[in-house]
TINU-802096 format. One line per field, with one value per residue: residue in three letters; residue number from 0; z, y, x of N, C-alpha, C in turn. Coordinates in pm, whole numbers, plus 50000, padded with zeros to 5 digits. Atoms other than C-alpha are relative to their C-alpha. Last residue first. Layout:
% residues N
kolvo [ALA / ...]
kegu [NUM / ...]
n.zz [Z / ...]
n.yy [Y / ...]
n.xx [X / ...]
ca.zz [Z / ...]
ca.yy [Y / ...]
ca.xx [X / ...]
c.zz [Z / ...]
c.yy [Y / ...]
c.xx [X / ...]
END
This chain:
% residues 94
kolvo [UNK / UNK / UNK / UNK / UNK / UNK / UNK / UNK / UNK / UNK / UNK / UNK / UNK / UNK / UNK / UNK / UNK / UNK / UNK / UNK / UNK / UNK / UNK / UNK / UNK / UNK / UNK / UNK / UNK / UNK / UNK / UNK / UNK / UNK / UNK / UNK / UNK / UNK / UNK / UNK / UNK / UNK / UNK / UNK / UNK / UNK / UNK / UNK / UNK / UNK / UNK / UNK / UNK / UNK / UNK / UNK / UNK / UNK / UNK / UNK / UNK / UNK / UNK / UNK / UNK / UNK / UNK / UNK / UNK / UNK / UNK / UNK / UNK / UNK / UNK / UNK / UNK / UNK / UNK / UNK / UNK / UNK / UNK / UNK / UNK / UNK / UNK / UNK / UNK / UNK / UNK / UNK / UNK / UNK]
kegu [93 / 92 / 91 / 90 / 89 / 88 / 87 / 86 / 85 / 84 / 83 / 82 / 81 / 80 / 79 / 78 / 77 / 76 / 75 / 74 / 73 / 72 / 71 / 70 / 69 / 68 / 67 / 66 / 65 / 64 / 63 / 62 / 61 / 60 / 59 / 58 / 57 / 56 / 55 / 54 / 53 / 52 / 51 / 50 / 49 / 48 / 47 / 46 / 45 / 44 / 43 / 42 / 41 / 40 / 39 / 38 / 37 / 36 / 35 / 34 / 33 / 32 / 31 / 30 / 29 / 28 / 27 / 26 / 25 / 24 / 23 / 22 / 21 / 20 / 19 / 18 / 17 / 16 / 15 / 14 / 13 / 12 / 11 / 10 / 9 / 8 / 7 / 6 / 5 / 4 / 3 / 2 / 1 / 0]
n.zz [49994 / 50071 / 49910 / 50080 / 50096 / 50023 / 50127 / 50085 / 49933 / 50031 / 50150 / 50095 / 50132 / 50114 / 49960 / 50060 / 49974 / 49953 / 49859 / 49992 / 50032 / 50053 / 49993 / 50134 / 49942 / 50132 / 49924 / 50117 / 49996 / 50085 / 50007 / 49871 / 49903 / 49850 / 50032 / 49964 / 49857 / 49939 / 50122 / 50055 / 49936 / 49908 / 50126 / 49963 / 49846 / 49942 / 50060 / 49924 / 49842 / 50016 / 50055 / 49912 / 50027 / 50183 / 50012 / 50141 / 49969 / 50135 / 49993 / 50025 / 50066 / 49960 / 49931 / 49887 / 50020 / 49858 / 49951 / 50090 / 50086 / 49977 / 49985 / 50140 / 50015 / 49965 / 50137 / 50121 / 49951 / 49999 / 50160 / 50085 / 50067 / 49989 / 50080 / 49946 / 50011 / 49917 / 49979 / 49958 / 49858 / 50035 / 49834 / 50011 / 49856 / 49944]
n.yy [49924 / 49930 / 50020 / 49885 / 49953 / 49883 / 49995 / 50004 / 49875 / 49900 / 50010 / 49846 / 49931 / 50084 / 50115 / 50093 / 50161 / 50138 / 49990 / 50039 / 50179 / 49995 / 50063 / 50026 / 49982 / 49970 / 49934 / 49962 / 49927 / 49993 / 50137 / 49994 / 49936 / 50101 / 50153 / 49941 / 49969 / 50130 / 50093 / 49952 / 49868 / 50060 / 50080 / 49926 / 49939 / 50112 / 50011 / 49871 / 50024 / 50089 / 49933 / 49934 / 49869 / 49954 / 49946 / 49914 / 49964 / 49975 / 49913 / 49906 / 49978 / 50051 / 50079 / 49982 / 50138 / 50048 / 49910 / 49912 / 50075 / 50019 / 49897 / 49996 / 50107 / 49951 / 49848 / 50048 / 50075 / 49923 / 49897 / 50111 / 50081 / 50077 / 49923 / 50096 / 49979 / 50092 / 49940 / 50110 / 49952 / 50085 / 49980 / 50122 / 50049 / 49945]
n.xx [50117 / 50037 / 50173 / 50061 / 50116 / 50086 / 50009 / 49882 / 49911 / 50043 / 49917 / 50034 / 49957 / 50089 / 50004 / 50093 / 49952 / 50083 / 49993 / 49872 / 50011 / 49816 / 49893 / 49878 / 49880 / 49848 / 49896 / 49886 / 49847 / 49927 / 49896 / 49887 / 50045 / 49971 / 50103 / 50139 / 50011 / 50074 / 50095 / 50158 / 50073 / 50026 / 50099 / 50088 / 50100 / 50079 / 50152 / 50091 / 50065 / 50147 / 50146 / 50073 / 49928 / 49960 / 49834 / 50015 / 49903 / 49905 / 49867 / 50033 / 50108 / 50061 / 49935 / 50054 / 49960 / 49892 / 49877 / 49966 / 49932 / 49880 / 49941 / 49920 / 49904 / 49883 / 49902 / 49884 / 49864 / 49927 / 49943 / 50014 / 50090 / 50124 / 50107 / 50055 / 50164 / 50081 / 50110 / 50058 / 50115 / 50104 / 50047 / 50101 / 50036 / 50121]
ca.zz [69963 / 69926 / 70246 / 70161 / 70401 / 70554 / 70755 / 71086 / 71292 / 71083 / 71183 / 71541 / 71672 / 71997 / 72249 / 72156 / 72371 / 72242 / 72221 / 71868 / 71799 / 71974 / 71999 / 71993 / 72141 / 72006 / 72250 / 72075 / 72283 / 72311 / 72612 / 72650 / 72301 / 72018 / 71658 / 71686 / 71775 / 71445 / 71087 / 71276 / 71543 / 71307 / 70976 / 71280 / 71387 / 71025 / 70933 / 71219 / 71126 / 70750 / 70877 / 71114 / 70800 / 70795 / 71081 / 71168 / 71450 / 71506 / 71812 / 71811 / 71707 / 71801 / 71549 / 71290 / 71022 / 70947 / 70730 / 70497 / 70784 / 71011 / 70819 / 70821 / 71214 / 71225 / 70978 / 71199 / 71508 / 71371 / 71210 / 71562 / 71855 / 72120 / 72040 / 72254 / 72034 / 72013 / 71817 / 71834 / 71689 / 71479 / 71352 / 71007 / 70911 / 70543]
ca.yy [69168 / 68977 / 68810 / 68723 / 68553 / 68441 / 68153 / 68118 / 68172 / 67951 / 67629 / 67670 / 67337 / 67283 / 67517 / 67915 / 68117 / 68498 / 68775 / 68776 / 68745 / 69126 / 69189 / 69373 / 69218 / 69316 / 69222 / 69197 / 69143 / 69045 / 69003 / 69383 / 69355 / 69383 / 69525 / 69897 / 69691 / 69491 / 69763 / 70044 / 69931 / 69629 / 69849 / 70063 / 69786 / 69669 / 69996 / 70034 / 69675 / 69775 / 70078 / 69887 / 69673 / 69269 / 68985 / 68907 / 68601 / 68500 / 68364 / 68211 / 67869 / 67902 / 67990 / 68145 / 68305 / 68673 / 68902 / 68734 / 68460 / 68804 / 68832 / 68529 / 68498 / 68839 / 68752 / 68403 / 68560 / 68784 / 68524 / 68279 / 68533 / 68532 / 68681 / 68599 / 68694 / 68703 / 68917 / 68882 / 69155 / 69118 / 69403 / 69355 / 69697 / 69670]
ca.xx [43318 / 43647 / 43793 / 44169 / 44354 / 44667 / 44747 / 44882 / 44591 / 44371 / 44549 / 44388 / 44333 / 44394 / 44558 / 44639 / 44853 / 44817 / 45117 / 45175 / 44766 / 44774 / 44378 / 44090 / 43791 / 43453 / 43117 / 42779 / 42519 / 42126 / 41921 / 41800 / 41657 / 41906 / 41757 / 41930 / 42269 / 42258 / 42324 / 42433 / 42677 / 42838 / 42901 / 43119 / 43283 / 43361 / 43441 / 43669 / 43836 / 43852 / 44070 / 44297 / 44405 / 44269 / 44247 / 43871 / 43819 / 43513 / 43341 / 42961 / 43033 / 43409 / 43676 / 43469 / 43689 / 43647 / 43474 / 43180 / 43132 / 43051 / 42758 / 42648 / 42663 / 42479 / 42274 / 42196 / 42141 / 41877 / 41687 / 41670 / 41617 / 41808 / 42150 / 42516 / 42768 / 43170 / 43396 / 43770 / 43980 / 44267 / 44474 / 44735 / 44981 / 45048]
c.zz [49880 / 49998 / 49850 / 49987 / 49972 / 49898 / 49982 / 49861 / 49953 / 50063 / 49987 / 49883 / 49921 / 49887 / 49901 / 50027 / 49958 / 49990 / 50061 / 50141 / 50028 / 49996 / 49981 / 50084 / 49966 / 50126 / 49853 / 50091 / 49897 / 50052 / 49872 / 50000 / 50088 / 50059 / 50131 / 50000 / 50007 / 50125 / 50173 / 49945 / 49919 / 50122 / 50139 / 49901 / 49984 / 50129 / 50059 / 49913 / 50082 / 50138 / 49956 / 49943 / 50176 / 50095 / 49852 / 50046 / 49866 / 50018 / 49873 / 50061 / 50052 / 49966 / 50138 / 50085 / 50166 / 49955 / 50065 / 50000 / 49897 / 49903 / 50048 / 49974 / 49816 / 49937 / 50075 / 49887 / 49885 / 50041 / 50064 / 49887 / 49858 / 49902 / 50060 / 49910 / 50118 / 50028 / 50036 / 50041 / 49977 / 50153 / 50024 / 50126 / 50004 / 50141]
c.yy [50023 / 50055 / 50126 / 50006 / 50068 / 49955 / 50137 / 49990 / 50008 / 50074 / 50151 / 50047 / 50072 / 50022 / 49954 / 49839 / 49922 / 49828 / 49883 / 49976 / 50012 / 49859 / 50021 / 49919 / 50080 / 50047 / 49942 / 50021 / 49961 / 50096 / 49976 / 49851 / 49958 / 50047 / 49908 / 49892 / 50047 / 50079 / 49873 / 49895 / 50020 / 50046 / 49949 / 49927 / 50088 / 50035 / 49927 / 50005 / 50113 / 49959 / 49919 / 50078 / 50060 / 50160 / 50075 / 50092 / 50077 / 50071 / 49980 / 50131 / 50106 / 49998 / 49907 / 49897 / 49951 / 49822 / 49937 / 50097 / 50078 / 49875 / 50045 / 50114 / 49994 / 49892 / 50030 / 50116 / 49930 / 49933 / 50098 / 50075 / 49975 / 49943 / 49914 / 50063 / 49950 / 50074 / 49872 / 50009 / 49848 / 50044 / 49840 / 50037 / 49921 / 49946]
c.xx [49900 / 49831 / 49933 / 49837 / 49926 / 49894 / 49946 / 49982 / 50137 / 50095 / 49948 / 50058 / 49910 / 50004 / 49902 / 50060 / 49895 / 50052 / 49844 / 50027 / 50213 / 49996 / 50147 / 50095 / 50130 / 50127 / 50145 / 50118 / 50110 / 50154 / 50147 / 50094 / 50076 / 49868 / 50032 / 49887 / 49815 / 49976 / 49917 / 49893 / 49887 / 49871 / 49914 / 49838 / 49892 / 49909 / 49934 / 49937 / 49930 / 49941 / 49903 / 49869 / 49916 / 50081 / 49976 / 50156 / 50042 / 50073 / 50031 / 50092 / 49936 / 49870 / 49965 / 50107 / 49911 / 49963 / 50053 / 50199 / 50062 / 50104 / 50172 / 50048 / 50036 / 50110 / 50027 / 50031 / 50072 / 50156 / 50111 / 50045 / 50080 / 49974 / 49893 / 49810 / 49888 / 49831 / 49914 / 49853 / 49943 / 49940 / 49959 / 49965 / 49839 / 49980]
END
Protein backbone atom coordinates (compact mmCIF):
# COMPACT_ATOMS: atom_id res chain seq x y z
CA UNK A 1 0.00 0.00 0.00
CA UNK A 2 1.14 3.36 -1.21
CA UNK A 3 2.24 5.55 2.35
CA UNK A 4 1.93 9.88 2.07
CA UNK A 5 3.06 12.08 4.87
CA UNK A 6 2.02 15.48 5.30
CA UNK A 7 3.14 17.86 7.97
CA UNK A 8 0.54 19.94 9.70
CA UNK A 9 1.41 22.83 11.81
CA UNK A 10 -0.91 25.37 13.88
CA UNK A 11 -0.84 28.62 15.12
CA UNK A 12 -4.61 29.08 17.17
CA UNK A 13 -5.40 31.73 19.80
CA UNK A 14 -7.82 30.73 21.75
CA UNK A 15 -7.24 28.02 24.52
CA UNK A 16 -10.33 25.12 23.83
CA UNK A 17 -10.06 25.33 20.24
CA UNK A 18 -6.37 24.84 20.10
CA UNK A 19 -6.47 22.00 22.16
CA UNK A 20 -9.24 19.80 19.87
CA UNK A 21 -7.38 20.59 17.24
CA UNK A 22 -4.13 19.36 18.95
CA UNK A 23 -6.25 16.29 20.23
CA UNK A 24 -7.50 15.67 17.33
CA UNK A 25 -4.62 15.47 15.32
CA UNK A 26 -3.00 13.12 18.39
CA UNK A 27 -5.78 10.56 17.08
CA UNK A 28 -3.95 10.71 13.41
CA UNK A 29 -0.42 11.40 13.48
CA UNK A 30 2.53 11.71 15.83
CA UNK A 31 3.43 15.15 17.22
CA UNK A 32 6.90 15.98 16.39
CA UNK A 33 6.99 19.58 17.53
CA UNK A 34 4.44 21.04 20.07
CA UNK A 35 2.31 22.36 17.43
CA UNK A 36 3.69 20.14 14.27
CA UNK A 37 2.45 16.68 13.45
CA UNK A 38 3.44 14.43 11.29
CA UNK A 39 0.50 11.90 9.70
CA UNK A 40 1.92 8.98 7.46
CA UNK A 41 -1.08 6.59 6.21
CA UNK A 42 -2.78 5.88 2.37
CA UNK A 43 -3.34 9.08 0.12
CA UNK A 44 -7.06 8.55 0.69
CA UNK A 45 -7.07 8.78 4.63
CA UNK A 46 -4.79 11.88 4.10
CA UNK A 47 -7.66 13.67 1.85
CA UNK A 48 -10.16 12.72 4.39
CA UNK A 49 -8.15 13.88 6.99
CA UNK A 50 -7.68 17.27 5.15
CA UNK A 51 -10.95 17.43 4.26
CA UNK A 52 -12.35 16.24 8.16
CA UNK A 53 -9.80 19.25 8.97
CA UNK A 54 -11.61 22.14 6.61
CA UNK A 55 -15.08 21.46 7.98
CA UNK A 56 -14.84 20.54 11.41
CA UNK A 57 -11.86 23.78 12.53
CA UNK A 58 -11.52 26.39 9.72
CA UNK A 59 -15.33 27.72 10.21
CA UNK A 60 -14.17 28.46 14.09
CA UNK A 61 -10.68 30.46 13.09
CA UNK A 62 -10.72 34.20 13.56
CA UNK A 63 -8.38 36.18 11.32
CA UNK A 64 -5.40 35.10 13.77
CA UNK A 65 -5.80 31.46 13.48
CA UNK A 66 -4.14 28.92 10.79
CA UNK A 67 -3.85 25.72 9.79
CA UNK A 68 -1.11 25.12 7.20
CA UNK A 69 -0.77 21.18 5.63
CA UNK A 70 2.56 20.25 4.14
CA UNK A 71 2.73 17.31 1.93
CA UNK A 72 5.71 15.62 1.83
CA UNK A 73 8.43 13.06 0.36
CA UNK A 74 9.99 11.65 3.99
CA UNK A 75 12.64 9.78 1.38
CA UNK A 76 13.92 12.97 0.39
CA UNK A 77 13.94 14.88 4.01
CA UNK A 78 17.18 15.64 6.29
CA UNK A 79 16.14 15.15 9.75
CA UNK A 80 18.60 16.32 12.90
CA UNK A 81 17.90 15.23 16.48
CA UNK A 82 15.67 12.98 17.58
CA UNK A 83 13.28 11.65 15.20
CA UNK A 84 12.87 7.81 15.99
CA UNK A 85 9.26 8.10 14.80
CA UNK A 86 10.19 8.51 11.19
CA UNK A 87 11.37 5.12 10.85
CA UNK A 88 8.77 3.27 12.49
CA UNK A 89 5.51 2.16 11.43
CA UNK A 90 2.16 2.80 12.74
CA UNK A 91 -1.18 2.00 13.27
CA UNK A 92 -3.65 4.92 14.23
CA UNK A 93 -7.10 3.23 14.88
CA UNK A 94 -10.17 5.51 14.98
Amino acid sequence: MEKNSIIITYDIQDDKLRRHVSEFLLKHGVRIQFSVFEVVNSPRVINLLCEKIKRKFKPRFTEDDSIIIFFTNMNEAITYGNAQHLNQEMIFID
